[in-house]
C-alpha positions in Angstrom: -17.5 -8.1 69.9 -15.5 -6.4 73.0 -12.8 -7.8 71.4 -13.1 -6.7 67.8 -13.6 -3.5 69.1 -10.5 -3.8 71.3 -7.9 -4.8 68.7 -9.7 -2.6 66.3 -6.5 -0.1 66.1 -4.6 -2.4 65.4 -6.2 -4.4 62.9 -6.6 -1.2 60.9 -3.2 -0.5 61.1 -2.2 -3.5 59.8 -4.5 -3.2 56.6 -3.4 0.5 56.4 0.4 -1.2 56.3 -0.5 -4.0 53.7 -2.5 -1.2 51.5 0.6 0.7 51.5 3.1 -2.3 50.5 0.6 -2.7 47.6 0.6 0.7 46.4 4.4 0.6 46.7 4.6 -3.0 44.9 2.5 -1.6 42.1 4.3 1.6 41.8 7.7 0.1 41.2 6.0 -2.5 38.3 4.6 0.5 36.7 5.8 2.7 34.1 7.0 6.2 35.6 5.3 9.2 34.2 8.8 11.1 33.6 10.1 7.7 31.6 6.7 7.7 29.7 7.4 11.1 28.5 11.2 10.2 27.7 9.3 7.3 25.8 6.8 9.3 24.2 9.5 11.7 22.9 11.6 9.3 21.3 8.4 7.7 19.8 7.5 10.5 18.2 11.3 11.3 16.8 11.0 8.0 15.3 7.7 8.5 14.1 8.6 11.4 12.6 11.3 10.2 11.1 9.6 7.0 9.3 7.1 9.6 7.8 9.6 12.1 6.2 11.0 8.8 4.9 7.9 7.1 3.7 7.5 10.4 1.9 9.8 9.3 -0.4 8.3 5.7 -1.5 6.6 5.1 -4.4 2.9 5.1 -4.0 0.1 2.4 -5.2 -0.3 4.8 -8.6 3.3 5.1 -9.2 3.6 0.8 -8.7 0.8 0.4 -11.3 2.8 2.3 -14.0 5.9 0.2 -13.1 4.2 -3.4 -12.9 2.1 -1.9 -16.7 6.0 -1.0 -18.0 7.3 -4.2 -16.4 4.5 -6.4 -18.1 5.1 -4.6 -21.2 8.8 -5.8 -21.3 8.1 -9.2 -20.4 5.6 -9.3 -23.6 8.7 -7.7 -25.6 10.9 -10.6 -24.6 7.9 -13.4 -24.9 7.9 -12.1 -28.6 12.1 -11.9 -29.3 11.9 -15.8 -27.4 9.7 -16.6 -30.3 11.3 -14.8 -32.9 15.0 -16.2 -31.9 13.1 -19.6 -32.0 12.0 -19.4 -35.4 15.2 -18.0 -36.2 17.1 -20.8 -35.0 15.0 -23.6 -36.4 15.9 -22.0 -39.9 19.2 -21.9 -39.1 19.3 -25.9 -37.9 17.0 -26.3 -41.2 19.7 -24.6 -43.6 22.7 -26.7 -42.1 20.9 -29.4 -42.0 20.1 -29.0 -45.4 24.3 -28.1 -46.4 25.5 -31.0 -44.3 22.9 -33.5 -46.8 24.1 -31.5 -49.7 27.8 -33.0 -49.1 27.0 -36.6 -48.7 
């Protein structure tokens, strides 16, 4: 015990000198609070800046009415595929019919 109480000082100063090494270690792996603000500050231009654009986008109503208007046009052409079809099958019927005419 007489000697605990003899080195004691010392001891203590030698925690004292790792507890500051610590601190020191941590505060140079750690974020600055004046770069956090610079951080913050761009953030929030960005931010900003995203949301004025985003302003701008078509929203979920306005993507309805296109994909309705979009469906709607690919009906349309379903129904001039057909039509073209039937078109073209007369048109193979009638020269087939002119080319047995001839023989």
């Amino acid at each position: 015990m007489d000697l605990l109480l003899k080195w004691w000082p010392l001891i203590w100063a030698g925690l004292n000198l790792v507890g500051f090494w610590v601190m020191w270690s941590l505060s140079r792996r750690f974020v600055s609070t004046e770069h956090c603000g610079r951080c913050r500050e761009d953030f929030e231009k960005r931010l900003s800046r995203v949301e004025s654009d985003s302003s701008h986008a078509p929203r979920h109503g306005d993507l309805s009415k296109i994909y309705e208007r979009l469906n709607a046009v690919a009906g349309t052409v379903a129904d001039q595929g057909g039509e073209l079809r039937a078109i073209r099958r007369s048109l193979d019927l009638i020269n087939q019919h002119l080319l047995n005419k001839g023989a």
